[in-house]
Backbone bond lengths (Angstrom), bond angles and torsions (degrees), N, CA, C in turn:
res aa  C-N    CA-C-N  psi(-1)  N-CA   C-N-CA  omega(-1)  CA-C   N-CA-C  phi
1 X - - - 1.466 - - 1.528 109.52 -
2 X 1.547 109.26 128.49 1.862 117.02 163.52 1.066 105.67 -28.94
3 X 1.651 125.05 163.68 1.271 117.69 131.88 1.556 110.42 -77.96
4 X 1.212 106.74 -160.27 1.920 120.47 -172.46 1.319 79.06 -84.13
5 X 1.433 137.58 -84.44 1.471 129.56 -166.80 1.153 118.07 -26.69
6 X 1.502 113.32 -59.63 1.672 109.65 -178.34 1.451 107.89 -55.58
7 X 1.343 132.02 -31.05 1.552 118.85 -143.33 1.796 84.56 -74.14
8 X 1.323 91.29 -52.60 1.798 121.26 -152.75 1.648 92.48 -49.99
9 X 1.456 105.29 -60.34 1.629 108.27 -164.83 1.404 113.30 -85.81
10 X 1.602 127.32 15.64 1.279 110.28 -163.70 1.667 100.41 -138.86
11 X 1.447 124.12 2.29 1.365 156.67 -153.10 1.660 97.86 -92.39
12 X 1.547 92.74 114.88 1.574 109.56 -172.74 1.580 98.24 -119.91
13 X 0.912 108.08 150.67 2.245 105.97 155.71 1.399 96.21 -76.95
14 X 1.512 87.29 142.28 1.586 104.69 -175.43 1.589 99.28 -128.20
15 X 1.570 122.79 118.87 1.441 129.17 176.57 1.420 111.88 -104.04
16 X 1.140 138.07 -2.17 1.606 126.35 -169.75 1.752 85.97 -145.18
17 X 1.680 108.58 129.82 1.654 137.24 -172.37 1.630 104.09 -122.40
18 X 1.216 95.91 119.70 1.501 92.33 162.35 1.692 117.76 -53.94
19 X 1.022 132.06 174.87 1.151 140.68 -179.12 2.008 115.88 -88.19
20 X 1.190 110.32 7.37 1.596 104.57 -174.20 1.416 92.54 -99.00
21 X 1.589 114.76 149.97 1.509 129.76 176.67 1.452 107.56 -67.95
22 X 0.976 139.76 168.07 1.419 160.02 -170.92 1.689 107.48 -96.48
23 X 1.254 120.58 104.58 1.186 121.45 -170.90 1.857 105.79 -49.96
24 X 1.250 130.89 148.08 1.381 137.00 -166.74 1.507 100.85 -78.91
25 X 1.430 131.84 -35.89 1.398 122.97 -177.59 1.534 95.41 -75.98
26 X 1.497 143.21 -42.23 1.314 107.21 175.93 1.862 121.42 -69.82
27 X 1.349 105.71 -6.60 1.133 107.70 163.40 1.484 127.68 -48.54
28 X 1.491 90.38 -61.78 1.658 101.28 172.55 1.232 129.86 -68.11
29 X 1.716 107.94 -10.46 1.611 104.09 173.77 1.425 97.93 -89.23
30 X 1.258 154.25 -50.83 0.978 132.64 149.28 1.716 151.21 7.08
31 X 0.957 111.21 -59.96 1.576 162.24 175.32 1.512 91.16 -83.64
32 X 0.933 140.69 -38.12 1.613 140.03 164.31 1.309 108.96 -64.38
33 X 1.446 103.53 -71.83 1.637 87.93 -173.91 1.315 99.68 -81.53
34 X 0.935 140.81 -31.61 2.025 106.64 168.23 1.577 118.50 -19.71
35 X 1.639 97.41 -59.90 1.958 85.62 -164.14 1.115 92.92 -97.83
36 X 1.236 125.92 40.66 1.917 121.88 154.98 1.371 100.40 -105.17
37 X 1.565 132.34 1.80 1.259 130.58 -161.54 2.270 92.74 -82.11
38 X 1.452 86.53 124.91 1.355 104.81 159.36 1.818 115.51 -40.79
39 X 1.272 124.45 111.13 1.516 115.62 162.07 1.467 110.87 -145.02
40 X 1.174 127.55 163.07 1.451 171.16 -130.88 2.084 90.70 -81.68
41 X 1.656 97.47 91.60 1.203 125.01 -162.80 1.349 132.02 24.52
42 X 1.568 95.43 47.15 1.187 126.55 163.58 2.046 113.88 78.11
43 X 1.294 91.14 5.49 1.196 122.31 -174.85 1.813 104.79 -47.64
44 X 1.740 118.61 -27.16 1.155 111.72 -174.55 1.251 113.35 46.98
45 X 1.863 136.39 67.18 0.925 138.24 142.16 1.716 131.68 -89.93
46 X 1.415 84.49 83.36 1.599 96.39 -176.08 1.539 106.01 -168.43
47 X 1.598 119.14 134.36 1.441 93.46 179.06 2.280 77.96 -125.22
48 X 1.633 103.14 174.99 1.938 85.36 178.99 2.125 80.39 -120.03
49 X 0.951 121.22 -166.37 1.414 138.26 -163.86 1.966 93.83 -155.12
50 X 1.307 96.30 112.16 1.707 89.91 160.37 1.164 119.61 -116.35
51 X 1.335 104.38 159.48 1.362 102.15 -168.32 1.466 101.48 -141.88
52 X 1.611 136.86 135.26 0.916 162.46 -167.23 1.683 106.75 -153.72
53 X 1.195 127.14 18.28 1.176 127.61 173.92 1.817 103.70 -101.61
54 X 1.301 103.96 119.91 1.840 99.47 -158.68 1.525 105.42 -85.39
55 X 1.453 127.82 -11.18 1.376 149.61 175.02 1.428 96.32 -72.04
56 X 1.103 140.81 -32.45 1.785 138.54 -164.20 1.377 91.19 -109.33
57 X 1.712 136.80 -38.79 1.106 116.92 -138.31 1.793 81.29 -97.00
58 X 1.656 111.72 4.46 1.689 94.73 -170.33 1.540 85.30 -101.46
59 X 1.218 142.76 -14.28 1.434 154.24 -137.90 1.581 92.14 -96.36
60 X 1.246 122.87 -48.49 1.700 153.46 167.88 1.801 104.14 -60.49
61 X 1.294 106.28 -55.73 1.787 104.48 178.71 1.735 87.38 -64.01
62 X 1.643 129.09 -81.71 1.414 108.26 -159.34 1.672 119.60 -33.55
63 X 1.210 129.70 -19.78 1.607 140.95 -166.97 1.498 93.30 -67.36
64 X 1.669 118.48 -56.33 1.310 127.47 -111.92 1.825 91.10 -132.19
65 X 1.353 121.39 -27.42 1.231 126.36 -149.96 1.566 126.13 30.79
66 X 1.243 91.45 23.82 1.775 91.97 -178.35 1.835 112.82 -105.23
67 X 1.187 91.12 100.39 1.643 123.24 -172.81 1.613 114.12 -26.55
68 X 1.157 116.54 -47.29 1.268 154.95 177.31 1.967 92.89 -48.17
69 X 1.393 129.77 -51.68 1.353 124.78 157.66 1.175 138.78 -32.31
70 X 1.624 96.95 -43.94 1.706 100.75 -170.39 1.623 106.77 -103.85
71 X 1.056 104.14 -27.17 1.995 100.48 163.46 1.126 170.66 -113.02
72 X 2.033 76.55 9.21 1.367 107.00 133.30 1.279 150.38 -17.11
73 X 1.275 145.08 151.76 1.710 121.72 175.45 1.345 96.25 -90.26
74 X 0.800 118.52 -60.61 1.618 137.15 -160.09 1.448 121.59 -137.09
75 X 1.123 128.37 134.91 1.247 150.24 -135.17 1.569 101.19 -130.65
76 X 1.334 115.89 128.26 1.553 102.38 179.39 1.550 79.66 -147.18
77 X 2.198 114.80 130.56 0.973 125.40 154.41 1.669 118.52 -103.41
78 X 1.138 113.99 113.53 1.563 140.65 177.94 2.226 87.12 -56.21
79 X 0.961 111.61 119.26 1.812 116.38 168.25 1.749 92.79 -131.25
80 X 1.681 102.49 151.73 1.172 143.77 131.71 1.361 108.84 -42.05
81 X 1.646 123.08 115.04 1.669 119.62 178.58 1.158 82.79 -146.11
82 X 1.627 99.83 122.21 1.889 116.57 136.47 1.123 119.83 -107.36
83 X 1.900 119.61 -10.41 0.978 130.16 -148.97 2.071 101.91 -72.85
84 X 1.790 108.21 -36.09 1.373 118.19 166.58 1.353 108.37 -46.73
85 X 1.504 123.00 -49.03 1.839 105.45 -166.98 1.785 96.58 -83.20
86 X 0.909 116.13 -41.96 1.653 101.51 175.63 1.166 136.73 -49.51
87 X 1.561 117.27 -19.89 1.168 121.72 -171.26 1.764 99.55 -75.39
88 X 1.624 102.27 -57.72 1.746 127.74 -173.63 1.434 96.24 -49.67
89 X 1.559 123.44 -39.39 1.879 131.13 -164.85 1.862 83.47 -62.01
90 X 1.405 120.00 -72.91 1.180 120.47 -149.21 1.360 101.76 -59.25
91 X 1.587 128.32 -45.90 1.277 115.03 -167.32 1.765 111.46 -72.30
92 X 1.348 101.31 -13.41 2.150 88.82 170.97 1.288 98.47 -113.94
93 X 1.326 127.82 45.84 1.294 132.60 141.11 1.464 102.50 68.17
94 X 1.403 119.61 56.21 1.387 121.82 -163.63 1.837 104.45 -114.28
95 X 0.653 129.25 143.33 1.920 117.92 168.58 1.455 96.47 -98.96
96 X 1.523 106.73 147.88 1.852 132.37 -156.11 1.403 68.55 -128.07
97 X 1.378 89.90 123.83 1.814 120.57 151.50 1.297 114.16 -74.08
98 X 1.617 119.51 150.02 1.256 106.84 -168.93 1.743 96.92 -90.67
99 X 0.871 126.79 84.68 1.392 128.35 165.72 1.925 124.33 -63.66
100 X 1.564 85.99 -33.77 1.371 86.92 -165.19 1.446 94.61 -92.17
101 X 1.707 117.94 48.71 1.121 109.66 -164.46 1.866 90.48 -141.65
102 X 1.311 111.45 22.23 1.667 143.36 -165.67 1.180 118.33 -135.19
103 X 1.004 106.55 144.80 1.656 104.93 169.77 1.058 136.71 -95.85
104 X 1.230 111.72 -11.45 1.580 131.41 137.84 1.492 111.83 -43.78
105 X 1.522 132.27 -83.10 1.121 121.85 155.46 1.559 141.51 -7.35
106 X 1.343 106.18 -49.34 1.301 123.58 157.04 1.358 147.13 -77.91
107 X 1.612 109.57 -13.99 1.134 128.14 142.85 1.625 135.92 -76.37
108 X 1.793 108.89 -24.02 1.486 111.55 163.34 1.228 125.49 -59.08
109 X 1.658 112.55 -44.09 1.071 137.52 163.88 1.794 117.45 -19.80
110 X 1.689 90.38 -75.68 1.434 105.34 -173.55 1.576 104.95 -63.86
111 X 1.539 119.54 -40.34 1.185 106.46 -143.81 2.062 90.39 -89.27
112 X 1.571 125.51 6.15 1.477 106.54 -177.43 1.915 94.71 -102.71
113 X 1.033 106.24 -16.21 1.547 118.45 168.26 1.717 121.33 -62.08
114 X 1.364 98.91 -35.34 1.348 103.46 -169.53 1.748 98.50 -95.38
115 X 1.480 127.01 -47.06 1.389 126.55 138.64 1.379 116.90 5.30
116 X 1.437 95.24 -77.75 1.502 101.20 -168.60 1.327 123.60 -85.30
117 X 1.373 116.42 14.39 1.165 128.01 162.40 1.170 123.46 -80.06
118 X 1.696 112.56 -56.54 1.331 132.69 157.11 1.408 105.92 -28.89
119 X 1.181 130.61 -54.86 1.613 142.66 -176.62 1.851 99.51 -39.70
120 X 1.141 90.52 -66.31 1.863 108.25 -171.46 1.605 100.93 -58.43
121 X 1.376 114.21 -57.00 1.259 111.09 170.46 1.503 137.44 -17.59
122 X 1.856 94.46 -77.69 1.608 114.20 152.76 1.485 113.80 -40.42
123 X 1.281 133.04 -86.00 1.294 138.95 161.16 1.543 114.16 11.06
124 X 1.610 82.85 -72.01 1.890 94.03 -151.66 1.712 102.98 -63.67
125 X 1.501 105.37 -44.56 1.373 119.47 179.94 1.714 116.09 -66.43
126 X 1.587 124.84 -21.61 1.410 134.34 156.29 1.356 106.29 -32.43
127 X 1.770 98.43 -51.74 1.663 101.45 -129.53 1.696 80.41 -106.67
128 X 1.082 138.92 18.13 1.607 142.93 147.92 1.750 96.08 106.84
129 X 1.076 107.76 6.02 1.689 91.01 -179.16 1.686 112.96 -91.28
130 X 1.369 110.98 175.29 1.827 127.58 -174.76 1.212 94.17 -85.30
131 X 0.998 126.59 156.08 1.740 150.29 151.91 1.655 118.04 -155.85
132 X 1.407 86.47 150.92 1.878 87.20 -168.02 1.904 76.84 -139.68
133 X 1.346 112.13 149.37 1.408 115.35 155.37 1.005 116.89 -114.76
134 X 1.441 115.39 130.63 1.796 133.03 -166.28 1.632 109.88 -104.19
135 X 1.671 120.56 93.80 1.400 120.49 -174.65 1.332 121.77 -86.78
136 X 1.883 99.70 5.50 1.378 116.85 -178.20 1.876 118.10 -71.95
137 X 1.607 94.01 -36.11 0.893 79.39 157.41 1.769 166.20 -158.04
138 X 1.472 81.84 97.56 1.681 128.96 176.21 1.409 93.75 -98.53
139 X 1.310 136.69 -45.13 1.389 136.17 -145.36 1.645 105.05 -118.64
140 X 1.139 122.06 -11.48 1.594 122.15 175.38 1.353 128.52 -75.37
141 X 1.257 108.77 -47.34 1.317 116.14 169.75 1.660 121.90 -161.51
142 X 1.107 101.48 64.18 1.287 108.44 -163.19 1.325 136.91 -57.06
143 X 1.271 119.71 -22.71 1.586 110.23 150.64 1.393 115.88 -105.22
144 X 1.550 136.45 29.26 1.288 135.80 114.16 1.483 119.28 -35.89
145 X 1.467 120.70 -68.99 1.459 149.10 -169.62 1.678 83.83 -48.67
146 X 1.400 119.80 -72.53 1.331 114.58 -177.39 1.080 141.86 -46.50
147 X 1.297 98.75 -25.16 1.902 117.12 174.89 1.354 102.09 -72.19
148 X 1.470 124.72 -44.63 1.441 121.74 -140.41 1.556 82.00 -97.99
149 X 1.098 142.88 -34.41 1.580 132.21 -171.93 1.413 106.36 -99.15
150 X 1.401 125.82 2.33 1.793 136.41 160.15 1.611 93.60 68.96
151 X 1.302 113.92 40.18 1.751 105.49 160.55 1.261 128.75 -59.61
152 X 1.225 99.88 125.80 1.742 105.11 168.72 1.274 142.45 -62.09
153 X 0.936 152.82 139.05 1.692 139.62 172.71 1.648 114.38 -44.94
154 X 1.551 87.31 125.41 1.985 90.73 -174.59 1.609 100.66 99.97
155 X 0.985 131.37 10.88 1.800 148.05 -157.50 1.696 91.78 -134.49
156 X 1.130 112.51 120.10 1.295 113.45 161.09 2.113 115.24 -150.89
157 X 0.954 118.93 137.05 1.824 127.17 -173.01 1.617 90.29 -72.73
158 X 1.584 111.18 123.90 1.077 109.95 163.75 1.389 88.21 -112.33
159 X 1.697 158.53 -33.39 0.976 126.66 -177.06 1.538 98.91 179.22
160 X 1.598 97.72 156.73 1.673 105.74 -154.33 2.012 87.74 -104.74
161 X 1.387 76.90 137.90 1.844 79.63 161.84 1.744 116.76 -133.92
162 X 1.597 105.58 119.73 1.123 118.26 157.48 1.851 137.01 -42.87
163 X 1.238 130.90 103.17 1.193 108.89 176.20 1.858 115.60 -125.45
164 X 1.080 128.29 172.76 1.205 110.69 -162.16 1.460 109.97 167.94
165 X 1.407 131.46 144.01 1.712 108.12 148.50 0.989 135.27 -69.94
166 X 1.206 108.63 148.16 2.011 95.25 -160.09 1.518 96.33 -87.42
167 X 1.450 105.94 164.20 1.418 122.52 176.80 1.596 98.06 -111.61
168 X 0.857 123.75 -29.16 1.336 129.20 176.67 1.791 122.88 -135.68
169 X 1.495 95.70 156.48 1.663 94.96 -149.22 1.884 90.86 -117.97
170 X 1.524 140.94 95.75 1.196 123.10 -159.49 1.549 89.50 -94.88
171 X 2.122 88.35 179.92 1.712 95.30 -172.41 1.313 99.09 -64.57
172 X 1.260 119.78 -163.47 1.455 141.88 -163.75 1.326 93.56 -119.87
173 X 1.346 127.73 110.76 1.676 136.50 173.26 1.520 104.94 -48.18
174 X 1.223 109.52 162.96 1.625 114.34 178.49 1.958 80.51 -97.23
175 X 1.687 94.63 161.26 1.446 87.17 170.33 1.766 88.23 -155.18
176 X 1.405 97.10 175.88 1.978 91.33 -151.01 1.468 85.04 -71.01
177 X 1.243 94.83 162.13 1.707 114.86 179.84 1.457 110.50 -81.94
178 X 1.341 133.63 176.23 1.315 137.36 -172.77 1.072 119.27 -96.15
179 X 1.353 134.03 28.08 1.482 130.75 153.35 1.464 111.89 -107.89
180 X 1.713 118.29 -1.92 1.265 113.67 161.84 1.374 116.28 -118.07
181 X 1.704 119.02 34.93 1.668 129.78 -178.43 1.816 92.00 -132.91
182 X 1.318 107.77 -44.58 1.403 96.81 -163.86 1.902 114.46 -113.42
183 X 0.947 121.33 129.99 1.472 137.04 -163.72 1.433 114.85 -126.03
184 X 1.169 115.61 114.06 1.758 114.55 -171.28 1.556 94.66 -90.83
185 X 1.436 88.62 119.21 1.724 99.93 167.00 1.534 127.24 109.76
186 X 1.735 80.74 -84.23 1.547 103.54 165.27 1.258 128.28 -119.69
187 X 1.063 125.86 -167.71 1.733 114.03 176.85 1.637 96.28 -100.43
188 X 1.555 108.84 136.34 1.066 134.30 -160.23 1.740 106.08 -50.70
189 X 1.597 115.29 141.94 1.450 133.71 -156.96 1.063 75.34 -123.24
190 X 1.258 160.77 28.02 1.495 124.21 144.54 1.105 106.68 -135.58
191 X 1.853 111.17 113.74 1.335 115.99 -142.96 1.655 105.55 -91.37
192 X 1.987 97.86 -18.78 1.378 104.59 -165.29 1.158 105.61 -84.03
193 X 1.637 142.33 -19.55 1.236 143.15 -168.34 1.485 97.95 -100.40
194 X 1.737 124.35 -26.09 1.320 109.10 151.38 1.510 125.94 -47.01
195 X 1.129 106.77 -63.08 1.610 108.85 169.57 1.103 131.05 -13.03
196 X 1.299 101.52 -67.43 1.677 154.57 -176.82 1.630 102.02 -30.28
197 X 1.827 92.39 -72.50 1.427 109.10 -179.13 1.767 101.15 -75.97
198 X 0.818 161.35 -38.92 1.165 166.12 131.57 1.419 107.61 4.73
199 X 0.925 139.98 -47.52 1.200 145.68 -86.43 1.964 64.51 -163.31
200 X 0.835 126.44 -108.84 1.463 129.01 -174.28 1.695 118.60 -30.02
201 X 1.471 119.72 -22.03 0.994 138.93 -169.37 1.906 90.45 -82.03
202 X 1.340 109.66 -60.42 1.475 131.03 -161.56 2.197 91.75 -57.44
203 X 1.408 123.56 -30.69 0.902 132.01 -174.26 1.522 113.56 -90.46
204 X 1.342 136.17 -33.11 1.564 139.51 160.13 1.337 95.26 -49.85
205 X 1.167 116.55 -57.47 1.753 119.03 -159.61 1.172 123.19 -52.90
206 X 1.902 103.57 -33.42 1.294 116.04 165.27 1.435 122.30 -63.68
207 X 0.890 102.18 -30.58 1.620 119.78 -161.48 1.466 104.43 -80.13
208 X 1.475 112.91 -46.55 1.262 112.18 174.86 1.726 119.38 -62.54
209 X 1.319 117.15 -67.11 1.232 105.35 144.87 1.358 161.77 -38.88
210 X 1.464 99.57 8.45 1.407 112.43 170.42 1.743 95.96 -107.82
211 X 0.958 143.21 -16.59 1.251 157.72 -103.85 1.657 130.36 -148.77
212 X 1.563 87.97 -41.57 1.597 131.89 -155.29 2.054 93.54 -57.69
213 X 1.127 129.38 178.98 1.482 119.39 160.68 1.992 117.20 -104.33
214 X 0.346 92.79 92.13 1.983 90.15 -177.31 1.613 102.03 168.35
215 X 1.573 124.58 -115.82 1.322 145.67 141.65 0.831 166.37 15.41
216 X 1.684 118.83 -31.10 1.692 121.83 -137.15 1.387 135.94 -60.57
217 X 0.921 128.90 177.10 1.456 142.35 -168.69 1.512 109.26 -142.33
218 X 1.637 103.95 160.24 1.500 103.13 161.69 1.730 97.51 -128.20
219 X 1.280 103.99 53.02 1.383 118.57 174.64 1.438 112.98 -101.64
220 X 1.850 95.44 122.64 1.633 108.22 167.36 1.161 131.40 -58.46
221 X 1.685 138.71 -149.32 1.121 129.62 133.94 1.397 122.73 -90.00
222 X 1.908 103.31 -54.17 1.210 95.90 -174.58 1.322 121.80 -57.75
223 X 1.787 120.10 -33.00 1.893 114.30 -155.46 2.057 77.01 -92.81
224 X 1.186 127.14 17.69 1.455 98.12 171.27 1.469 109.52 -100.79
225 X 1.659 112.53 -38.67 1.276 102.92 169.03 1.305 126.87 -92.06
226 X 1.071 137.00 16.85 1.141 138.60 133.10 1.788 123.75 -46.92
227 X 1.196 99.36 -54.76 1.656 106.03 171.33 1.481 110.69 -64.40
228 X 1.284 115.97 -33.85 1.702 96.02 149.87 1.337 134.82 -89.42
229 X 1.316 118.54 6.28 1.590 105.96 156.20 1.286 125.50 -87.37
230 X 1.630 102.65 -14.30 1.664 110.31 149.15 1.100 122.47 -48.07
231 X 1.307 121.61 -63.82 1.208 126.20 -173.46 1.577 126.64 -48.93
232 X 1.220 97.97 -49.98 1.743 128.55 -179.84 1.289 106.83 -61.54
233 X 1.568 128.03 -34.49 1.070 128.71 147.53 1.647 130.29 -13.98
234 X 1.045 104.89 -55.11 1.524 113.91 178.05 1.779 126.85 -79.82
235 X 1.684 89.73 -2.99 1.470 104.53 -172.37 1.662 89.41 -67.23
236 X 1.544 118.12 151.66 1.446 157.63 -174.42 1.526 104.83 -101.42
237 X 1.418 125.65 44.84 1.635 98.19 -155.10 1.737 96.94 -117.14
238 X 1.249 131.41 15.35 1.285 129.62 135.25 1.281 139.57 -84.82
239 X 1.662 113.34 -21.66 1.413 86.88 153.20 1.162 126.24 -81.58
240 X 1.496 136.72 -19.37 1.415 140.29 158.50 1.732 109.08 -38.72
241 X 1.033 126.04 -79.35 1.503 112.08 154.35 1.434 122.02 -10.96
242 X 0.849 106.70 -80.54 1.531 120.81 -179.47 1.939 97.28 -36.34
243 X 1.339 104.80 -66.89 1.540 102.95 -173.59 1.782 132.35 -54.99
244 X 1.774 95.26 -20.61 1.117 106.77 165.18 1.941 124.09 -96.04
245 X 1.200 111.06 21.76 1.518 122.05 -176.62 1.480 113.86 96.76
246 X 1.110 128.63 6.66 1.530 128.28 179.78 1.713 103.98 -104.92
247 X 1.239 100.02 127.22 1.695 115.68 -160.74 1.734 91.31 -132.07
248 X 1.316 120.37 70.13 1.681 122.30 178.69 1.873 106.31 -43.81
249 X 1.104 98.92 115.65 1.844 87.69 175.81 1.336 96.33 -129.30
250 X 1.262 147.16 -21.74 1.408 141.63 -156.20 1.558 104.97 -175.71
């Protein structure tokens, strides 16, 4: 087993798994710290879906084309659940606030889901295995995704996680340095030396990716994610809400 340092500081996405199953006790340590994951007054709004069925998990790659689905061992989708306290509300005769009818609501949701992903993350990478997290698909086809995993209303995919032994070990991404993540106090007043460093950060990234071993790119940071908030643009993902019981009003 990693230590916490190694997992935390040494943690790459991993897309290509050897073919051996995942022994079941690291399963269960896993699956441990999931529902030890800290959430939003303890409320446990999050349920995950695994999947080891290789017929669904290729059913999910045709959606998604992201390779990383089908050869995988196991598949764990992180969801948004209110649908667990509603069921228990109705049977002791309780009335359910419309919460999931907020955006508050809808942000607890995501953010004890994504928590507990992080959990598996750490975990999986402790215990020597690959993981990559796939946010595609939440955003590909989303009440496809729902059909094929039979979600309920109040159930929504905030995000798929890959786990696996890796077959391959990639570089270690540059990621921004700590005078443009961490800010004593307030959020940083000097907007031009933000830049500045920004701005130098946006240039490693290039560099690495021109550079990198596998792949390359002559992709930045900033003009790359930008071209995906273009993209994402076109994502549909309130009425999907909407179709699964979330009615945003306030």
């Amino acid at each position: 087993m990693e230590s916490v340092k190694k997992a935390l500081l040494t943690r790459t996405s991993v897309r290509r798994y050897e073919r051996e199953p995942i022994p079941e006790e690291t399963m269960s340590f896993i699956y441990d710290a999931i529902r030890n994951t800290p959430t939003s007054y303890n409320g446990q709004q999050f349920s995950v879906i695994d999947i080891s069925d290789q017929n669904l998990k290729e059913e999910l790659y045709e959606l998604t084309n992201s390779k990383q689905l089908k050869t995988c061992n196991r598949l764990l989708i992180f969801c948004s659940d209110y649908n667990k306290i509603s069921l228990l509300a109705r049977r002791k005769g309780l009335d359910v606030p419309a919460f999931t009818d907020t955006m508050d609501g809808v942000t607890i949701g995501i953010i004890d889901a994504s928590l507990a992903m992080m959990s598996a993350v750490v975990a999986a990478q402790a215990a020597g295995l690959g993981s990559n997290c796939v946010g595609y698909l939440r955003t590909v086809d989303p009440a496809k995704v729902a059909e094929l995993l039979h979600l309920p209303k109040g159930v929504f995919v905030v995000c798929g996680l890959a786990l696996g032994i890796p077959r391959e070990h990639p570089d270690l991404k540059p990621k921004q340095h700590a005078e443009t993540v961490f800010f004593p106090n307030t959020y940083c007043q000097n907007e031009e030396q933000l830049t500045d460093d920004l701005e130098k950060y946006d240039a490693e990234v290039k560099h690495y990716n021109a550079t990198r071993s596998g792949t390359t790119t002559d992709n930045d940071w900033c003009g790359h994610i930008l071209d995906y908030y273009r993209h994402a643009m076109d994502y549909r993902i309130l009425d999907y809400l909407k179709n699964q019981g979330y009615d945003i009003k306030r």
